[in-house]
Backbone bond lengths (Angstrom), bond angles and torsions (degrees), N, CA, C in turn:
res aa  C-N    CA-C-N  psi(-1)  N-CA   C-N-CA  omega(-1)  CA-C   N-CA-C  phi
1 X - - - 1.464 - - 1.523 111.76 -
2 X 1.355 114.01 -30.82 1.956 104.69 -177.24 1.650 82.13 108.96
3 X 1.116 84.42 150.69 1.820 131.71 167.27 1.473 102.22 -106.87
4 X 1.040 130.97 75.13 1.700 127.93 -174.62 1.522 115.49 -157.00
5 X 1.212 126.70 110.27 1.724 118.66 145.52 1.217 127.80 -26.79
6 X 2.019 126.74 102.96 1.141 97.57 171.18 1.423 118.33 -96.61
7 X 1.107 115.91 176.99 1.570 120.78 -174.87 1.357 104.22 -96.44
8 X 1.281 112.46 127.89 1.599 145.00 -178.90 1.482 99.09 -89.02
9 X 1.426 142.59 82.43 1.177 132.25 179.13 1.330 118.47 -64.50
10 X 1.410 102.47 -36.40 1.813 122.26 -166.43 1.369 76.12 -33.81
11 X 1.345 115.69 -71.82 1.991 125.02 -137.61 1.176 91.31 -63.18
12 X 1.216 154.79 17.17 1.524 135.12 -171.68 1.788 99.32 -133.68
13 X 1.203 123.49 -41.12 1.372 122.71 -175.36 1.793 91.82 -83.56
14 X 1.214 82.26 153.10 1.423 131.14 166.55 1.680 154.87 -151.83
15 X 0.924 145.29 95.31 1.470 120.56 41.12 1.836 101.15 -76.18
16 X 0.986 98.53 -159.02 2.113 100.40 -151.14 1.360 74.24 -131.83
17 X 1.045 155.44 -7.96 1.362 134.58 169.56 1.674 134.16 -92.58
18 X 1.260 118.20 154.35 1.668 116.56 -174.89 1.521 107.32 72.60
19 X 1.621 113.25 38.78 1.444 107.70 174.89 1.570 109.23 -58.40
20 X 1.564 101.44 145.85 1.615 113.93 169.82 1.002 120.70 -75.43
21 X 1.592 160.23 168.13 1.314 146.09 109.54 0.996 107.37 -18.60
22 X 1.878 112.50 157.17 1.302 120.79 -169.22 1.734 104.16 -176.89
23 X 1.536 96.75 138.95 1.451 92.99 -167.50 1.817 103.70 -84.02
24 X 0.925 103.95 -168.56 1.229 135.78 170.05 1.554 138.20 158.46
25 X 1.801 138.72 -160.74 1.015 121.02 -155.41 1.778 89.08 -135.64
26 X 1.369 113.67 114.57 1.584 107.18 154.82 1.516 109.98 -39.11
27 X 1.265 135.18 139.88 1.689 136.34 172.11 2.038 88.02 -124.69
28 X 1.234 132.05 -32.90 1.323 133.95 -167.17 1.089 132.94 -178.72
29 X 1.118 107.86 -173.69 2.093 104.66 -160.43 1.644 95.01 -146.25
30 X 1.252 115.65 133.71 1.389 107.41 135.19 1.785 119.32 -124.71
31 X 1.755 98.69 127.41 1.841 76.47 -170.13 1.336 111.58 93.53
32 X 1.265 108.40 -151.20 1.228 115.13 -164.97 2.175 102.06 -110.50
33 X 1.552 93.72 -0.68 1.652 114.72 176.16 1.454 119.64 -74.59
34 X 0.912 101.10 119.89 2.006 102.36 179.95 1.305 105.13 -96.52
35 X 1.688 112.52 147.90 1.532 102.75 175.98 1.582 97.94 -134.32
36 X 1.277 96.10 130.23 1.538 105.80 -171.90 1.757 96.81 -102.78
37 X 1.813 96.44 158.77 1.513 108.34 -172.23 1.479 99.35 -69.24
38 X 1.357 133.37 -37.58 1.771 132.68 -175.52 1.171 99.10 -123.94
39 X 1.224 119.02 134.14 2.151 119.13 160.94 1.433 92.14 -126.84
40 X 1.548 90.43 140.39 1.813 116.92 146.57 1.333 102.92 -55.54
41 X 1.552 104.70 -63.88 1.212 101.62 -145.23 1.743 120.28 -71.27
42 X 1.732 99.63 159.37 1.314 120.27 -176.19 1.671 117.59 -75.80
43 X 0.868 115.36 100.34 1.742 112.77 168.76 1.289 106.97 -79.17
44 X 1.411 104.10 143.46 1.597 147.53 167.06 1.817 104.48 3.25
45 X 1.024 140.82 158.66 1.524 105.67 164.58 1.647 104.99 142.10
46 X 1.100 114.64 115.61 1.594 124.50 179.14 1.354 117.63 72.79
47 X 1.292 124.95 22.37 1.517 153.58 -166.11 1.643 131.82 50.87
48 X 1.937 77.24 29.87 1.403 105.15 174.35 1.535 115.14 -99.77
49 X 1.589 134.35 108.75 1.545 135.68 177.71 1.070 123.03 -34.47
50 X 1.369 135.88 131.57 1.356 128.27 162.75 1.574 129.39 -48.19
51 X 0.902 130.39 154.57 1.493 133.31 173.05 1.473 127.21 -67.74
52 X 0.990 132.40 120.53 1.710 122.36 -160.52 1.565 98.88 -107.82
53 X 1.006 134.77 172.65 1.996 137.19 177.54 1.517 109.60 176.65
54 X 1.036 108.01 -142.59 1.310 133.94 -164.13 1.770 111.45 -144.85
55 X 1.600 104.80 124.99 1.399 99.41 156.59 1.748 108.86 -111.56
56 X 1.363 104.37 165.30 1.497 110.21 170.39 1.755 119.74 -157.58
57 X 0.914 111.95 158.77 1.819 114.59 -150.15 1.673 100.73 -154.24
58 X 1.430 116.39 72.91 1.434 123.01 -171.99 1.599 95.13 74.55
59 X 1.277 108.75 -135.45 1.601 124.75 -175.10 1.596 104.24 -78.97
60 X 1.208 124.80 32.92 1.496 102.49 -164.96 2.027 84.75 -136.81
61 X 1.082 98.97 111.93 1.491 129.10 160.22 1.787 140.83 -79.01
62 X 1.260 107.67 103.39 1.720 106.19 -170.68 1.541 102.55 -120.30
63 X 1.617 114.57 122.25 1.387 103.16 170.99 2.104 108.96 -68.95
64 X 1.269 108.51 133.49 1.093 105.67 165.61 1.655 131.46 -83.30
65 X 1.429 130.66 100.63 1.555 124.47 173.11 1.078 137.03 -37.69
66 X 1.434 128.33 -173.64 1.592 109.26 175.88 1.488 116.48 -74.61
67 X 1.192 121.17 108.02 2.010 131.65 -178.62 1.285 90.20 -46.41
68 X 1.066 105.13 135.73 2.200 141.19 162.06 1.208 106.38 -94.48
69 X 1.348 101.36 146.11 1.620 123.30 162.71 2.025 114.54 -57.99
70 X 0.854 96.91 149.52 2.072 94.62 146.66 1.732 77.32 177.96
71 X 1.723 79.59 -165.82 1.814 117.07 152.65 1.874 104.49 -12.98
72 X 1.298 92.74 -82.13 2.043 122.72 -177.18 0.802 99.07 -117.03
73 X 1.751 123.09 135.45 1.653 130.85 -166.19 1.508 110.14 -89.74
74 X 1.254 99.60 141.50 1.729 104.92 -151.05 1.742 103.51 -103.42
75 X 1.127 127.57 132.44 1.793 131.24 -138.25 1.589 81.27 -131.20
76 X 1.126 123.42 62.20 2.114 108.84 177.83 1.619 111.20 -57.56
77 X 1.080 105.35 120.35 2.012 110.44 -179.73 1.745 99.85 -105.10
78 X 1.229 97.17 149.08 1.690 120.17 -177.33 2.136 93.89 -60.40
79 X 0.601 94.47 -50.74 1.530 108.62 -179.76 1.455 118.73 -131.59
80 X 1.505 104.22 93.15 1.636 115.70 167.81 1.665 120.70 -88.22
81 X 1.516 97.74 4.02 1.531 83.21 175.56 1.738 98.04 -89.24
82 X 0.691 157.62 -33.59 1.426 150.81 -164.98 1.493 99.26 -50.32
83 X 1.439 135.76 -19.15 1.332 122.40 -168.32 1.425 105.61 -126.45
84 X 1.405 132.33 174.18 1.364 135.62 -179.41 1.375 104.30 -148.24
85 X 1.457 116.25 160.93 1.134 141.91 157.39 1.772 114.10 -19.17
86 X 1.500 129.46 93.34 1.597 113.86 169.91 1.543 89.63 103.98
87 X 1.081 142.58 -35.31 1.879 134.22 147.73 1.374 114.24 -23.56
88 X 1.695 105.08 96.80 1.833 113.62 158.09 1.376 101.64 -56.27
89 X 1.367 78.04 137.51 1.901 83.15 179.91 1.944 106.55 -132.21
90 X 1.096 136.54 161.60 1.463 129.56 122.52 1.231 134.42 -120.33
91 X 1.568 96.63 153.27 1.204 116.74 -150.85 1.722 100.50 -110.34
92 X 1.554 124.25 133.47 1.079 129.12 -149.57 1.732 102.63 -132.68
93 X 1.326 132.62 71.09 0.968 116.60 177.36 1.562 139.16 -72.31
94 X 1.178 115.62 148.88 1.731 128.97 177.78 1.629 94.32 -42.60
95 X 1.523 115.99 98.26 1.412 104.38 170.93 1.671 122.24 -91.90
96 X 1.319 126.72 -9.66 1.237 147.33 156.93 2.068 106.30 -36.69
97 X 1.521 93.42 -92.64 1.630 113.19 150.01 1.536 118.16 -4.06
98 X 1.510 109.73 -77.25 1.344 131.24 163.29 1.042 117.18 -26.11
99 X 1.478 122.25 -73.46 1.288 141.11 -168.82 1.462 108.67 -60.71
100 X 1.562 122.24 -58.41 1.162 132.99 167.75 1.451 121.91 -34.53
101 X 1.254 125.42 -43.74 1.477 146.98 -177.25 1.696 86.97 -78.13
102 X 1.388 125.53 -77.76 1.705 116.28 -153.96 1.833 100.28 -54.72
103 X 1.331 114.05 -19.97 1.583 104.78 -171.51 1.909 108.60 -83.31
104 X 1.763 94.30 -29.42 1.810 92.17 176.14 1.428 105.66 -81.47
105 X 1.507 104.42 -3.86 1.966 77.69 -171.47 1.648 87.48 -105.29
106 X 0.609 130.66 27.95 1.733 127.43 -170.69 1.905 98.60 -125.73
107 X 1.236 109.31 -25.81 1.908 120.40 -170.19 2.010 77.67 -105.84
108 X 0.890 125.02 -29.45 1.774 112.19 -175.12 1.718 93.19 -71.55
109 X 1.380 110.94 -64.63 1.610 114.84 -178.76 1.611 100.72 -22.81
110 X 1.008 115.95 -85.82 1.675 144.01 167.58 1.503 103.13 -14.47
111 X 1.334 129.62 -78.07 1.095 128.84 -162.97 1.691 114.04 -61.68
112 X 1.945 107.02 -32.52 1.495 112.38 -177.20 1.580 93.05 -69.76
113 X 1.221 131.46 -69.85 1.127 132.06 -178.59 1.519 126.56 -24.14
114 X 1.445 123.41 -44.98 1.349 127.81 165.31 1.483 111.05 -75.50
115 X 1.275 126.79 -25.24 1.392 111.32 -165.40 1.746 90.84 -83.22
116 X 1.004 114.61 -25.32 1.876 104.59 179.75 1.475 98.02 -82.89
117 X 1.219 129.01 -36.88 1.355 93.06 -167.22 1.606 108.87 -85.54
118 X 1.278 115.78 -13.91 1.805 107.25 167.78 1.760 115.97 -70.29
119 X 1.219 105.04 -46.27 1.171 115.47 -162.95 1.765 124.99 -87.37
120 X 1.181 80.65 -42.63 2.125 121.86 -177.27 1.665 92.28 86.55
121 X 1.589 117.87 58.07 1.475 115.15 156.60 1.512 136.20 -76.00
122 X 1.004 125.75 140.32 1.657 110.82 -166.05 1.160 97.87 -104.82
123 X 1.178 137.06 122.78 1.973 133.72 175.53 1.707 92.19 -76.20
124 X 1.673 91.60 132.93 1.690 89.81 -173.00 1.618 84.33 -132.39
125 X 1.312 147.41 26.16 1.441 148.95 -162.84 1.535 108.18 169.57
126 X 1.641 125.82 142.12 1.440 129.47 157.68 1.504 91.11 -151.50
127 X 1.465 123.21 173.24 1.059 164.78 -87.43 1.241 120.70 117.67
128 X 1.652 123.19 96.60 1.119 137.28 140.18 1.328 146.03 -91.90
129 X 1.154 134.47 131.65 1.465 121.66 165.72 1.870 106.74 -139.31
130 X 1.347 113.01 -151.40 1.538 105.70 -133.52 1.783 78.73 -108.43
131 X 1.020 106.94 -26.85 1.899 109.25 164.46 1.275 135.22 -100.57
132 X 1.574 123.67 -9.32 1.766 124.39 174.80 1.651 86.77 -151.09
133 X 1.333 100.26 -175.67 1.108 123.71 -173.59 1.648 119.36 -147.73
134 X 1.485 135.57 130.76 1.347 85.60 163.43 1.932 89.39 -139.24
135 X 1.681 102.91 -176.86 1.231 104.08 -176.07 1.618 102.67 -136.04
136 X 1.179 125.42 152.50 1.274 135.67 -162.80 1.039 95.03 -123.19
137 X 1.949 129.91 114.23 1.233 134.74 157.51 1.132 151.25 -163.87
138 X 1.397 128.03 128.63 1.143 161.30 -177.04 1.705 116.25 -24.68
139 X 1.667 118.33 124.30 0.940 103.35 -164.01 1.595 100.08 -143.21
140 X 1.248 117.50 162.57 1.934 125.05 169.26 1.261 93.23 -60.92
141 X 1.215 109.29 -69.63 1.914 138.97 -151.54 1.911 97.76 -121.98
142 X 1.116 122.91 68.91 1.616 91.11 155.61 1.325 135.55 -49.65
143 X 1.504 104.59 -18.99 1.875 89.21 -176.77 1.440 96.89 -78.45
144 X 1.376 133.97 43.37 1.419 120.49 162.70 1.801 110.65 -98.06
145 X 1.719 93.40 -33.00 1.750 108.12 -176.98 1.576 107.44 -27.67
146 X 1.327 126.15 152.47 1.380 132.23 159.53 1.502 100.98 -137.86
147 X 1.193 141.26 131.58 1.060 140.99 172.96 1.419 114.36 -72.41
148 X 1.472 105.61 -36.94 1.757 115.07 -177.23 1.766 90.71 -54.61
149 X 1.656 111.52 -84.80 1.308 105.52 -176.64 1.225 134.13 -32.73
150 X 0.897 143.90 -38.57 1.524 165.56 179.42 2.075 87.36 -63.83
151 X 1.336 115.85 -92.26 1.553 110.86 -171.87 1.771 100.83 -37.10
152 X 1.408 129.34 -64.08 1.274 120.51 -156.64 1.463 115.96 -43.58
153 X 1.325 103.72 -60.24 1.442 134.93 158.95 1.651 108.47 -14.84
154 X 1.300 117.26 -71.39 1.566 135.27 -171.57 1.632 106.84 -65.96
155 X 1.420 104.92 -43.68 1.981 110.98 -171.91 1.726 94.58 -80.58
156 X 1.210 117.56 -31.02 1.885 120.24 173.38 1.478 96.42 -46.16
157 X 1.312 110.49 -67.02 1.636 117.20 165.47 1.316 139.96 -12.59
158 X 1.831 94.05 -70.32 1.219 110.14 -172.25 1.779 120.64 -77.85
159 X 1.165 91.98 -9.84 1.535 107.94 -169.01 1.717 102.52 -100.04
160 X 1.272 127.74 20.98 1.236 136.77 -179.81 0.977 82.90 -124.47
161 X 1.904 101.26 163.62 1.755 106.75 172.35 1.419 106.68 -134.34
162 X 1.793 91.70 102.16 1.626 125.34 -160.84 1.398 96.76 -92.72
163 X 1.268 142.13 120.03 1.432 153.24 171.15 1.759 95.36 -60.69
164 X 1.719 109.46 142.21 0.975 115.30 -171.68 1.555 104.68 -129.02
165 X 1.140 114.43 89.49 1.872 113.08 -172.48 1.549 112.06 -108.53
166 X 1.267 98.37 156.59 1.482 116.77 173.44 1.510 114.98 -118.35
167 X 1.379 98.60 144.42 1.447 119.69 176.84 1.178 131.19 -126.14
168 X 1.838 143.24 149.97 1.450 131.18 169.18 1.417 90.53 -116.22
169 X 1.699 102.93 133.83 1.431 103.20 -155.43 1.741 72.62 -146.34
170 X 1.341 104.72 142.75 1.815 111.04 174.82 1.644 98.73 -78.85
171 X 1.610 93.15 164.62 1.344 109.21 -175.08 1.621 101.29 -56.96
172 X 1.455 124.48 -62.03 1.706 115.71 175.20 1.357 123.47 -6.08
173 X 1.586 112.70 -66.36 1.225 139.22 -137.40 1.363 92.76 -90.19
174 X 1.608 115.87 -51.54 1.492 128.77 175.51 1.897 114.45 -42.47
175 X 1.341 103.07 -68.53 1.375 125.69 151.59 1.532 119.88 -14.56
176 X 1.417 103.09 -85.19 1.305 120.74 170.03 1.704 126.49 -32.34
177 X 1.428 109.87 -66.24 1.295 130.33 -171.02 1.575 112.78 -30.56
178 X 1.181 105.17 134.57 1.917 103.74 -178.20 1.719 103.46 -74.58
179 X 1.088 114.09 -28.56 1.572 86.60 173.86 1.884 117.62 -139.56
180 X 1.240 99.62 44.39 1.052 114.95 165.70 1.812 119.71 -77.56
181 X 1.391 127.28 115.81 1.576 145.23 -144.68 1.321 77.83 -110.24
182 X 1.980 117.91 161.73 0.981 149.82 86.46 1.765 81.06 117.55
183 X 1.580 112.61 66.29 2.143 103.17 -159.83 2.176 78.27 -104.28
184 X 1.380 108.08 -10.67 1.852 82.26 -154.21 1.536 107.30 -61.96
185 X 1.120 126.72 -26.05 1.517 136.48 171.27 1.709 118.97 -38.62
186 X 1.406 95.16 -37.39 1.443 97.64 165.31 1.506 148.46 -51.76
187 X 1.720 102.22 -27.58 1.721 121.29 169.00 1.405 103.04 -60.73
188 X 1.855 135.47 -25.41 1.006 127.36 -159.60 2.020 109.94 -96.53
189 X 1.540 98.89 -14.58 1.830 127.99 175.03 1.798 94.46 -51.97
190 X 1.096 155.83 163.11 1.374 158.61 149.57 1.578 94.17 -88.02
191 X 1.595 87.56 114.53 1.527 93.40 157.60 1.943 143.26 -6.25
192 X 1.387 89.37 -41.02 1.677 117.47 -161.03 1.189 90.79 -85.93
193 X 1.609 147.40 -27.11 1.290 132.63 158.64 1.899 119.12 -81.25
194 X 1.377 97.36 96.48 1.518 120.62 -174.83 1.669 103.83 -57.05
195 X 1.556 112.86 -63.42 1.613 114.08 175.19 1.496 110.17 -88.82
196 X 1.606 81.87 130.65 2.119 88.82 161.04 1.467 100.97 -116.11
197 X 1.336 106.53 154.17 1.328 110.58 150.00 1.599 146.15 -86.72
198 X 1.363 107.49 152.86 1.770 96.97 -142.48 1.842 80.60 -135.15
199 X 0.931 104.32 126.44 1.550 132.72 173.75 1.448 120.46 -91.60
200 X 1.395 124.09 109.08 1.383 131.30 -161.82 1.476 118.82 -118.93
201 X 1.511 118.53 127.73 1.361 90.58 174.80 1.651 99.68 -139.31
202 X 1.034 98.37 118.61 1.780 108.88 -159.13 1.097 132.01 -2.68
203 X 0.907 167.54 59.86 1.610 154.59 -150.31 1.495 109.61 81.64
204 X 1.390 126.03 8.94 1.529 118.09 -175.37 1.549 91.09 -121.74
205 X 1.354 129.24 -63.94 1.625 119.00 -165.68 1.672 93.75 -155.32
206 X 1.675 85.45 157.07 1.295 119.45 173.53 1.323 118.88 -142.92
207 X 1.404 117.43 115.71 1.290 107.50 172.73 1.639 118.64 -171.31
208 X 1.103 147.34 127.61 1.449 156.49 159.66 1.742 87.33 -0.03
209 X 1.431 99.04 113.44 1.815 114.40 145.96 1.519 119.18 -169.97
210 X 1.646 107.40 157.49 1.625 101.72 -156.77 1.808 83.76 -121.50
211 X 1.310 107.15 36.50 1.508 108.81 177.66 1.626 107.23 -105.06
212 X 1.930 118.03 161.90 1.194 106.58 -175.61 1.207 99.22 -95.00
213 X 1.387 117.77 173.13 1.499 139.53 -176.42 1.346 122.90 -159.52
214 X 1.255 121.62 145.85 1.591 132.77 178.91 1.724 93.63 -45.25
215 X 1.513 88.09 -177.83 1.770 113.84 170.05 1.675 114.81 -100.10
216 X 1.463 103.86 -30.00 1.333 110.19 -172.99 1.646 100.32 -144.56
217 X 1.539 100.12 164.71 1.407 109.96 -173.30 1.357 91.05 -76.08
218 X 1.622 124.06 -28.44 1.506 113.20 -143.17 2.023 102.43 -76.20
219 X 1.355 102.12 -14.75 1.674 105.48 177.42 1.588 112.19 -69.10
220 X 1.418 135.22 -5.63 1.068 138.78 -170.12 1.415 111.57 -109.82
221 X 1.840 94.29 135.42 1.601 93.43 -175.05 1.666 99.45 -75.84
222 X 1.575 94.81 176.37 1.694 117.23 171.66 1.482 99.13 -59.80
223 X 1.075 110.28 163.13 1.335 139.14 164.89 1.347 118.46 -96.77
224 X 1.697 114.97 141.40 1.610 107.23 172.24 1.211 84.32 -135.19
225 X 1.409 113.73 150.50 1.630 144.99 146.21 1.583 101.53 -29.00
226 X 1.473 138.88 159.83 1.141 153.09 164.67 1.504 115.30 -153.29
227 X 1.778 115.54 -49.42 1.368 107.18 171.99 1.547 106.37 172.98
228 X 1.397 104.66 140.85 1.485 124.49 -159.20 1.924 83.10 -116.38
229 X 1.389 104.27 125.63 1.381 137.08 -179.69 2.220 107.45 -121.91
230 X 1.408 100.17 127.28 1.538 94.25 167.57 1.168 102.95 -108.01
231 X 1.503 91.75 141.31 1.856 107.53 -165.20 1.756 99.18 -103.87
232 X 1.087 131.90 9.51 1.413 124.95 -159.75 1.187 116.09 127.60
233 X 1.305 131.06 -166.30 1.284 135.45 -155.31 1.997 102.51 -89.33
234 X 0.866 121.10 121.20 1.373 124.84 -173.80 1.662 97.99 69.65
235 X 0.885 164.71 13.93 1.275 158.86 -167.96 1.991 111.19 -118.92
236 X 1.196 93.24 127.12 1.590 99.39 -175.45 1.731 98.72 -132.91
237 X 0.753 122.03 143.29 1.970 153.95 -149.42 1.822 85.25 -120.16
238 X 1.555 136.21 120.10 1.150 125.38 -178.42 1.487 86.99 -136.88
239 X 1.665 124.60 116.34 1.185 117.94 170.59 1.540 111.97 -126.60
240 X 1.555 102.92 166.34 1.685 89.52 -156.48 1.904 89.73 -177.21
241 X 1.580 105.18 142.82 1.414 110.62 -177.86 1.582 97.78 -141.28
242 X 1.213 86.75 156.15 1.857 95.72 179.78 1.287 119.17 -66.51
243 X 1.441 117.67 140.02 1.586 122.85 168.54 1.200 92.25 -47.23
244 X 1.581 99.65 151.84 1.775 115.18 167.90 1.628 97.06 -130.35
């Protein structure tokens, strides 16, 4: 496999949408998984989907599946024998897909964020994909939830054009911050990573995520209601897909 750091690009670009092709070098395989020395792509992760594409190596073509997390992010191709060990390759991701994902996880931010500050809900679960969404959350009183309020609230949002920035901010500072959301996840980070990244969107939320996201609220469609599920005692199921 190599003795090597690979490079996590996701975490460094921003906004996360309209990825390019991009070369790089197979170094190993496990399986039917290729592991390249740099990836774009996004693995599995915060109940956001991995990115699916295409690799290719001269004339030789592999659809790529949805990329997994580990150690080195794992790229499973329909056909890994076409490539070997030390094969430049590029890698061509689903930018449609992509895009779809940075706009739900950027309208999920948004939606957890308002439901605590109307309600004091804690998002304890999400689930995204490139057509619904949903959010799992925690309540004193659920019979206070309104679904109407909650969407109006979020599309008031989305229909402004709220700058969407990222930051690497040390655990202290993260910690510290008066309105920095959603830090308990952090005891589970290994110590030895000093900076996280912290996802901002002006005056609406702040908080630790290694997911992609637009630049602005104003690229994101509205939101519609679809269906409110009770998950248990204080627990409300909030699902919801973009106007088309």
């Amino acid at each position: 496999m190599g003795d090597y750091m690979q490079k996590k690009l996701h975490m460094e670009h921003h906004p996360g949408t309209n990825p390019e092709p991009f070369k790089t070098i197979i170094t190993g395989f496990e399986n039917e998984y290729a592991l390249l020395k740099s990836t774009y792509c996004y693995p599995r992760g915060g109940g956001q989907p991995g990115d699916t594409g295409t690799l290719e190596a001269g004339n030789q073509v592999s659809q790529i599946g949805e990329v997994l997390p580990g150690e080195k992010i794992l790229h499973p191709l329909d056909d890994p024998d076409k490539f070997e060990i030390g094969d430049e390759v590029i890698c061509s991701i689903d930018q449609n897909r992509r895009n779809q994902h940075a706009q739900m996880h950027t309208a999920q931010h948004i939606v957890s964020a308002l439901a605590e500050d109307i309600w004091g809900a804690e998002t304890v679960g999400n689930q995204l994909s490139t057509n619904n969404s949903r959010v799992d959350l925690l309540f004193e009183d659920k019979s206070l939830f309104d679904s109407e309020e909650l969407v109006s609230q979020v599309n008031d949002i989305l229909n402004k054009q709220i700058p969407v920035n990222i930051h690497e901010w040390n655990r202290e500072k993260i910690r510290e911050h008066e309105q920095m959301r959603h830090t308990k996840f952090m005891d589970r980070i290994p110590e030895t990573i000093s900076n996280l990244r912290v996802v901002e969107v002006e005056g609406v939320d702040l908080c630790p995520c290694a997911g992609t996201h637009v630049d602005n609220t104003s690229s994101i469609p509205n939101i519609q209601f679809l269906a409110k599920k009770n998950k248990g005692k204080g627990r409300i199921r909030f699902s919801y897909s973009f106007v088309k």
